[in-house]
Structures are given as structure tokens and as C-alpha cells.
C-alpha positions in Angstrom: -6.9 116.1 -70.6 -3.8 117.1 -69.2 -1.5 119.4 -70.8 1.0 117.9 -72.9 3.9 119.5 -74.6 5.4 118.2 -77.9 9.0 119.9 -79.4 9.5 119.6 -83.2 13.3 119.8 -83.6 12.8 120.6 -87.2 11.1 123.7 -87.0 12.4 124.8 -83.6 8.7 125.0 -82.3 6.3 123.5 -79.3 3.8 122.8 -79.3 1.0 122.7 -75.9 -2.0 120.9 -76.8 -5.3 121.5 -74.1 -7.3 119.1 -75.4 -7.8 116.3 -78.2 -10.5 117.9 -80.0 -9.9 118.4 -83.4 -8.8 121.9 -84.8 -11.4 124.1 -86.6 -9.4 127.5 -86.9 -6.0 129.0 -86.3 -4.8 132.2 -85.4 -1.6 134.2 -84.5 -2.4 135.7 -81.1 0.7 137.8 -81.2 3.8 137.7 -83.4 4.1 133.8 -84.0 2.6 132.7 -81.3 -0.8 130.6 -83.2 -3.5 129.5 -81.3 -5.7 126.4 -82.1 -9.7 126.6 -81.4 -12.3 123.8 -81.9 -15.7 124.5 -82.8 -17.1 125.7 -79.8 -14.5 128.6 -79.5 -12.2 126.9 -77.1 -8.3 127.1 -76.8 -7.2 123.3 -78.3 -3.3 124.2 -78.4 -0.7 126.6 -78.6 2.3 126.6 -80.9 5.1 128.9 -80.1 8.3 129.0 -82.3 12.3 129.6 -81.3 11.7 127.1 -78.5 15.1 125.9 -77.7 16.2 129.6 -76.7 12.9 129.5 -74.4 12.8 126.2 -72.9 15.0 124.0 -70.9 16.8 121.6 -73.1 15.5 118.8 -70.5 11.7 120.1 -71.2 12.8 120.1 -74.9 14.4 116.1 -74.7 11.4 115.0 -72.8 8.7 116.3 -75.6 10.6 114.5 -78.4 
């Protein structure tokens, strides 16, 4: 799967998702950045908050 990047306006977060497995566990890999693992151990997404002082707005507008 490629990488796809969705942007929750809401919560000023994005979210990068690796795969489309389902999510078994969560963790914060470092101060509110939280990782998503499926069973097998593997990296399934990323969600990383404060996005719009991060990203591009145009990034941002196109994951909407």
C-alpha cells in the first residue's frame, strides 16, 4: 500500500497510515507522536498532532 496521509481539522492532527491492516496496539513514541502496530509488530500508521504549524496548508487541503 502506498502511504496515504489523512488531516483531521478538528483535532489539528494527521494522520499517515502504512498499511490497511487493522490496529492491535498504540503507543506514544515520543511526546504525542502515537504509533499504530498490527499483530505481527509492524508500523500500521502514525498520528502526529499540531499539524497545520507542520505541514503545508496544500498537503493539509489535499488530505481532507
Amino acid at each position: 500500500m502506498k502511504p496515504k496521509l489523512e488531516y483531521d481539522a478538528a483535532a489539528d492532527a494527521a494522520y499517515i497510515r502504512f498499511s490497511t491492516e487493522p490496529v492491535l496496539e498504540t503507543e506514544e513514541a515520543s511526546k504525542g507522536i502515537m504509533l499504530d502496530y498490527d499483530r505481527d509488530g509492524r508500523i500500521v500508521g502514525l498520528e502526529v498532532p499540531n499539524e497545520s504549524t507542520n505541514l503545508p496548508a496544500a498537503a493539509l487541503e489535499d488530505a481532507a
